[in-house]
C-alpha positions as CSV (number, residue, x, y, z in Angstrom):
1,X,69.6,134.1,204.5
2,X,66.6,136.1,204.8
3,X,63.3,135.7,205.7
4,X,61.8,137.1,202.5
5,X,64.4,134.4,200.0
6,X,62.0,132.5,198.1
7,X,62.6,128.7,197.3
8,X,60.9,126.1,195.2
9,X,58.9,123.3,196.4
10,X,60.1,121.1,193.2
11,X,57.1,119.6,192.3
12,X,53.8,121.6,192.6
13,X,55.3,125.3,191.3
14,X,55.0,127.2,194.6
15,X,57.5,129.3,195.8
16,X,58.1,129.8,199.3
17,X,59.8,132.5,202.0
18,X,62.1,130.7,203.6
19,X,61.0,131.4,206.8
20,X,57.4,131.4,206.7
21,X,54.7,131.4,210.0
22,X,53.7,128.5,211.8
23,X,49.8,129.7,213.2
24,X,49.8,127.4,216.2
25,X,50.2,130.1,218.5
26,X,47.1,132.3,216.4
27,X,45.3,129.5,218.0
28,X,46.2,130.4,221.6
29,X,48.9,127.7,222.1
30,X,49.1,127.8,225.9
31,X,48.4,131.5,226.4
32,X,45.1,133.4,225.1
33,X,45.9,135.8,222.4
34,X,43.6,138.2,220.9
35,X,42.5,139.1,217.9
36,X,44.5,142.4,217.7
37,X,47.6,140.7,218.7
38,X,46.9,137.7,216.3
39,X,46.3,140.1,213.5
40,X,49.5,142.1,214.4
41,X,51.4,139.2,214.1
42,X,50.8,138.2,210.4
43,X,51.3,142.3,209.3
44,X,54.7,142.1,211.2
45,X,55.4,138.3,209.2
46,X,54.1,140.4,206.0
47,X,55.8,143.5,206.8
48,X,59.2,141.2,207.1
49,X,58.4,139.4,203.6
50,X,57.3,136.1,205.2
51,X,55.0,135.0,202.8
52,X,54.4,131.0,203.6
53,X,51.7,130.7,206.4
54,X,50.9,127.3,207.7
55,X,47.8,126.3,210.0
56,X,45.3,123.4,210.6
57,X,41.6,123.3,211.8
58,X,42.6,121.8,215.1
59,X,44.9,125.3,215.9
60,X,42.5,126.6,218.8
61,X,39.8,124.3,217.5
62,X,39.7,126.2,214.3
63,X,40.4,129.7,215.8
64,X,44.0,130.1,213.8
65,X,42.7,129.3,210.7
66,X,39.8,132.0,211.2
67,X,42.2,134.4,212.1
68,X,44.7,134.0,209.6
69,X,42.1,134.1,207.4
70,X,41.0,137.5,208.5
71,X,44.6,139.1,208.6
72,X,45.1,137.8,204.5
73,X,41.6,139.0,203.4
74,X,43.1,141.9,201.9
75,X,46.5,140.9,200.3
76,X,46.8,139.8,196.6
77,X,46.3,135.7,196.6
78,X,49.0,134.9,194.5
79,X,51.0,136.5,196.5
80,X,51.5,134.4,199.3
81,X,51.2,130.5,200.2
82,X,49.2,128.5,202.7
83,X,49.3,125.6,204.0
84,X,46.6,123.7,206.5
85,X,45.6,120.0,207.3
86,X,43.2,117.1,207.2
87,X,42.4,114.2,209.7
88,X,40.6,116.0,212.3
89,X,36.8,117.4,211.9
90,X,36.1,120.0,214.0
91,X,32.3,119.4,215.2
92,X,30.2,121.6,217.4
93,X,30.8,121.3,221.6
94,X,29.3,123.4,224.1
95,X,31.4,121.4,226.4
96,X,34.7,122.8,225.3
97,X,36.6,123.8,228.1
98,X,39.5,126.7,228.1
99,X,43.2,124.4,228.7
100,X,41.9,121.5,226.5
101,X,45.1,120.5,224.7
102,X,47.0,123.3,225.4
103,X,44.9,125.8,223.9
104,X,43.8,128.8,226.0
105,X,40.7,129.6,224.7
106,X,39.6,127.4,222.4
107,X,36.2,127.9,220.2
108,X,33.3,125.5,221.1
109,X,34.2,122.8,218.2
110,X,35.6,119.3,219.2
111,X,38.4,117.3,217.3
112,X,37.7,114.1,216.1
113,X,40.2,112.4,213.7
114,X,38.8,110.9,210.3
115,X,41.6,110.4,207.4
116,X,38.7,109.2,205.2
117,X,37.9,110.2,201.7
118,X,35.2,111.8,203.1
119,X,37.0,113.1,206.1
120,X,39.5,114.5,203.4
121,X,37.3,116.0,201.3
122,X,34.7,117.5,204.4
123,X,37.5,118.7,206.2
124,X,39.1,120.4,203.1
125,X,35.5,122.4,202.2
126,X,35.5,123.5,206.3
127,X,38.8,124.9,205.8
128,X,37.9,126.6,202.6
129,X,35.2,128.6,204.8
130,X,36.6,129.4,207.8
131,X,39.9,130.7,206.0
132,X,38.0,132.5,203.4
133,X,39.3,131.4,200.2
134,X,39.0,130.0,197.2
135,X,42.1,127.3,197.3
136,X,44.4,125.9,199.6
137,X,47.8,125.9,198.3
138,X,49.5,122.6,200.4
139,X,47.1,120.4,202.1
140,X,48.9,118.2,204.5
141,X,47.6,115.3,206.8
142,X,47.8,116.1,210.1
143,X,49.2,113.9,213.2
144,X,49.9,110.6,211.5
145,X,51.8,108.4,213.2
146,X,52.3,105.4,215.6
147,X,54.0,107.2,218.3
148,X,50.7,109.2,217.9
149,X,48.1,107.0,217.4
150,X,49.8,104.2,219.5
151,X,47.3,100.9,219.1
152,X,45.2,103.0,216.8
153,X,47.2,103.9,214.5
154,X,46.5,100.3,211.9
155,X,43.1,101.3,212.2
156,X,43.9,105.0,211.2
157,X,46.4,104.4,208.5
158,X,43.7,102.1,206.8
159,X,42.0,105.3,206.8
160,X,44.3,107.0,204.6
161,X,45.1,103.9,202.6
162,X,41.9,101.4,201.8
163,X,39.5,104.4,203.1
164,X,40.4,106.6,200.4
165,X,42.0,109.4,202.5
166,X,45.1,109.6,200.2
167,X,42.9,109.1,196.9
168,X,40.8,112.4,198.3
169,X,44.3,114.8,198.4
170,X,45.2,113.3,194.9
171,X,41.9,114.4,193.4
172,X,41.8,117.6,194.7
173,X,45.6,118.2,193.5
174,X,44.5,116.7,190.1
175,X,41.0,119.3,190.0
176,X,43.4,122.3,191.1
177,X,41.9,122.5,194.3
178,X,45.1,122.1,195.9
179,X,49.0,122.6,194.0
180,X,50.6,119.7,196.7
181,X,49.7,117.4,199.2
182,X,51.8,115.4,201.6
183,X,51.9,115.4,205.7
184,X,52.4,117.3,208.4
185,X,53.6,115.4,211.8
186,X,55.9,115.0,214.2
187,X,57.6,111.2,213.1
188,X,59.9,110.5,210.5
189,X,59.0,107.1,209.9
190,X,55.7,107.8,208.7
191,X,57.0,110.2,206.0
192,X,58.8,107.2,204.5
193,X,55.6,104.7,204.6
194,X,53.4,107.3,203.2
195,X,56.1,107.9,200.0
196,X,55.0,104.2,199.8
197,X,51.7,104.5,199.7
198,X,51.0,107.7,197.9
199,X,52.6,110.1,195.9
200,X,53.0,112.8,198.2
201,X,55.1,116.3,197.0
202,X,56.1,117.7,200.4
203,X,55.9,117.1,204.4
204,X,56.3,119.8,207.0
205,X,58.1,117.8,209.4
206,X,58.3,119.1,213.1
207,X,61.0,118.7,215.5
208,X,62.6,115.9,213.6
209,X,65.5,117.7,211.7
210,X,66.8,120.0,214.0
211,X,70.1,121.6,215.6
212,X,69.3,119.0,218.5
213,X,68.2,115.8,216.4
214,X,68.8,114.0,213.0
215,X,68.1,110.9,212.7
216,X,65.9,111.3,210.0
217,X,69.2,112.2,207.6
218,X,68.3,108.5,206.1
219,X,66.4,107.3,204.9
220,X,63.7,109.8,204.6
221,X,65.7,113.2,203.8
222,X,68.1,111.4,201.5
223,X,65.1,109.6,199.4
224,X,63.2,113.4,199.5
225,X,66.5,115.0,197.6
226,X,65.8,111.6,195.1
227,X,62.5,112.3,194.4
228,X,61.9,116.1,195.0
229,X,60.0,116.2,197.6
230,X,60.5,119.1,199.5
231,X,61.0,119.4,203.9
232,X,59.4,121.8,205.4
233,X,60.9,122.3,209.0
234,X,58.1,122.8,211.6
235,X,59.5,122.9,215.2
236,X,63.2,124.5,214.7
237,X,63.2,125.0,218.8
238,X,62.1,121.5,219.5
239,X,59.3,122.9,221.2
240,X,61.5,125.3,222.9
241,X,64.1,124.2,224.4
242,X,66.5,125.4,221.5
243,X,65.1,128.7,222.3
244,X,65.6,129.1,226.4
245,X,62.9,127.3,228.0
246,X,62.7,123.6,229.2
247,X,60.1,122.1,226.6
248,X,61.6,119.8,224.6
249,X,58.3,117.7,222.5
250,X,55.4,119.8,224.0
251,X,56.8,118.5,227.6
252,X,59.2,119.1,230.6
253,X,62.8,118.1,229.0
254,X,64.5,114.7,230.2
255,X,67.8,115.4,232.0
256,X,70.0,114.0,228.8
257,X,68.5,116.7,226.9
258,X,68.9,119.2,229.1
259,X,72.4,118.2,229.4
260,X,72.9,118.1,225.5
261,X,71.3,121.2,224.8
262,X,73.8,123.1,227.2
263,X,76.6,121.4,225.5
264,X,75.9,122.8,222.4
265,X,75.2,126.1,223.7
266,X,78.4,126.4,225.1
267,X,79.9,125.2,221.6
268,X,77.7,128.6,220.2
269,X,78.7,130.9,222.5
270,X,82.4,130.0,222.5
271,X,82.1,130.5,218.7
272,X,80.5,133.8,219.2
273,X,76.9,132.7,217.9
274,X,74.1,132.1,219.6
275,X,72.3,128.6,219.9
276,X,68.6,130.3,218.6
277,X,70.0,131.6,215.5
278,X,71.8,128.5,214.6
279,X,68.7,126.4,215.4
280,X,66.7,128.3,212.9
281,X,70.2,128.1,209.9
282,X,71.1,125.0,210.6
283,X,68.4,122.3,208.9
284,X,68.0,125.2,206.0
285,X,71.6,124.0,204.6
286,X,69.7,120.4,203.6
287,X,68.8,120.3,200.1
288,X,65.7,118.6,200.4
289,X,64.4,121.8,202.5
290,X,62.3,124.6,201.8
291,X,61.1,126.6,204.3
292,X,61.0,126.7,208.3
293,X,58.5,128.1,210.3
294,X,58.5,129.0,213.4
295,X,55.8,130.3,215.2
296,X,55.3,133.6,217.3
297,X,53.5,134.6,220.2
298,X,54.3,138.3,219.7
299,X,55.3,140.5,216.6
300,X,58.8,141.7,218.4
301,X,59.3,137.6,219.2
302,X,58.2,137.3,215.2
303,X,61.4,139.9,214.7
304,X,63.7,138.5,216.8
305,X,63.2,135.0,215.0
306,X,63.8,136.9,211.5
307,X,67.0,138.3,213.0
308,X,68.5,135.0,213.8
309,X,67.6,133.5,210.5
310,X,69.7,136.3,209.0
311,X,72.5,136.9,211.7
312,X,75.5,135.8,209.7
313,X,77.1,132.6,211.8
314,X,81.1,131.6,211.7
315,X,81.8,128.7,209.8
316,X,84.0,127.5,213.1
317,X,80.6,127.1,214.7
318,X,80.0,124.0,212.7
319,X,82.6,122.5,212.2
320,X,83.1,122.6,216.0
321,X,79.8,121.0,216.8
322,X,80.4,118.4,214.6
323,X,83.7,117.5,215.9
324,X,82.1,116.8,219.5
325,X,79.9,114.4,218.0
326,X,76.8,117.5,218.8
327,X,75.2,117.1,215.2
328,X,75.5,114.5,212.6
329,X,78.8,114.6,210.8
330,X,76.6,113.6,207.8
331,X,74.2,116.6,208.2
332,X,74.4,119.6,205.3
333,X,75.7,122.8,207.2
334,X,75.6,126.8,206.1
335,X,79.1,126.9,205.4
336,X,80.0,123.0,204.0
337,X,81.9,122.6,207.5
């Protein structure tokens, strides 16, 4: 694979790179970045034929979206595809502090979740400004959930459901505001209720079909490959930990990870591979996905991730890691293994 292969997200039209740019880190995810470096990142994405870019509002407290905004100003609309979200407004705050949730320096505007119709609709308008066009191409909601939300999330599901928040992303697919709509979180689970309650054409679903973890084979990425609904993976490195560092889900990794992501990097470098580059191929051999995207916190880091999507992996690998019980004997893999 390369980065630049397009495929189809069945429903809406839209064609995707397969490995497209995950703007978290536009946003200053954990470390500042400016706007030189930020901008240098989405030519280098460009300059590799990455041409899916996904954001939100709350990426640096609307930061990523104004900088990815910037850095596209000037290339032909139709020729690429973004995606950002809805269920946090982002309201004025002299009070924001540098650090808040991970961001480095984020701009003075506080999150506040609303899944609302009018929450929806306001947030999709905000977006529309600060990113400096005229349409959106996927809208998802953001950071649905009840591992999320814990007690909350009844009251924030009603949102979506009785409050009109799903009925707001259906009329602005209907008017062409928007060619899909569907979510963008990091549980399973709440891909399958919202298939229920609305009919969604994609999710972008982080760190929950990965090299490390599939449990969400079934129900939810069998019933997408039913109904077209396409997978976009967010997260391929589990926040990291499939990429050298010790973050597994934004935190410091529990020992049984630790100890299960060493066993499978042994199983890729006895194979001759290495555990990065099969992170990023692996959940791409699942027909229900379109696109993974990574994110970047440096054009050369940008490279390096293209380089392992294309780095051509022995078929011994898999079947190897499926063997020790290291990935789902169910799961899709690059070579059929």
């Amino acid at each position: 694979m390369q980065a630049y292969d397009k495929r189809s997200l069945p429903r809406s039209g839209l064609s995707l790179s397969s490995l497209g740019l995950g703007c978290a880190q536009l946003g200053g995810l954990y470390q500042a970045m400016d706007d030189a470096e930020a901008r240098a990142i989405v030519d280098t994405a460009w300059d590799l034929g990455i041409r899916y870019f996904d954001t939100a509002p709350y990426y640096g407290y609307t930061l990523s979206e104004r900088r990815l905004g910037a850095a596209l100003r000037e290339r032909p609309r139709d020729s690429y595809v973004v995606s950002t979200k809805v269920g946090r407004l982002l309201l004025p705050d002299a009070g924001v502090q540098p650090g808040e949730n991970g961001w480095a320096e984020p701009l003075p505007f506080r999150p506040h979740f609303d899944y609302s119709y009018d929450g929806v609709m306001r947030s999709h308008a905000d977006s529309l400004q600060r990113l400096g066009m005229d349409r959106i191409d996927i809208l998802y909601v953001h950071d649905i959930g009840r591992v999320t939300h814990g007690e909350k999330h009844a009251h924030y599901w009603d949102q979506l459901t009785h409050g009109g928040g799903f009925r707001a992303l259906a009329r602005l697919r209907e008017e062409g505001s928007v060619a899909a709509i569907g979510l963008g979180v990091n549980e399973w689970e709440v891909v399958v209720d919202a298939m229920r309650a609305c009919d969604i054409d994609c999710a972008l679903l982080a760190g929950r079909y990965t090299l490390l973890e599939q449990a969400s084979l079934a129900p939810l990425l069998d019933r997408c490959v039913e109904r077209g609904i396409g997978i976009v993976i967010g997260g391929p490195f589990n926040s990291g930990i499939l990429a050298g560092t010790r973050k597994f889900n934004y935190e410091d990794a529990p020992a049984h990870i630790v100890a299960r992501v060493e066993a499978i990097a042994a199983a890729c470098a006895r194979a001759g591979a290495s555990i990065q580059a099969a992170a990023l191929q692996f959940p791409m051999a699942h027909p229900a996905v379109v696109a993974c995207v990574p994110g970047a916190q440096s054009p050369a880091q940008l490279r390096q991730n293209a380089e392992w999507f294309a780095q051509p992996l022995p078929a011994a690998l898999w079947e190897a890691l499926s063997q020790a019980g290291l990935i789902d004997s169910r799961a899709p893999t690059p070579h059929g293994a």
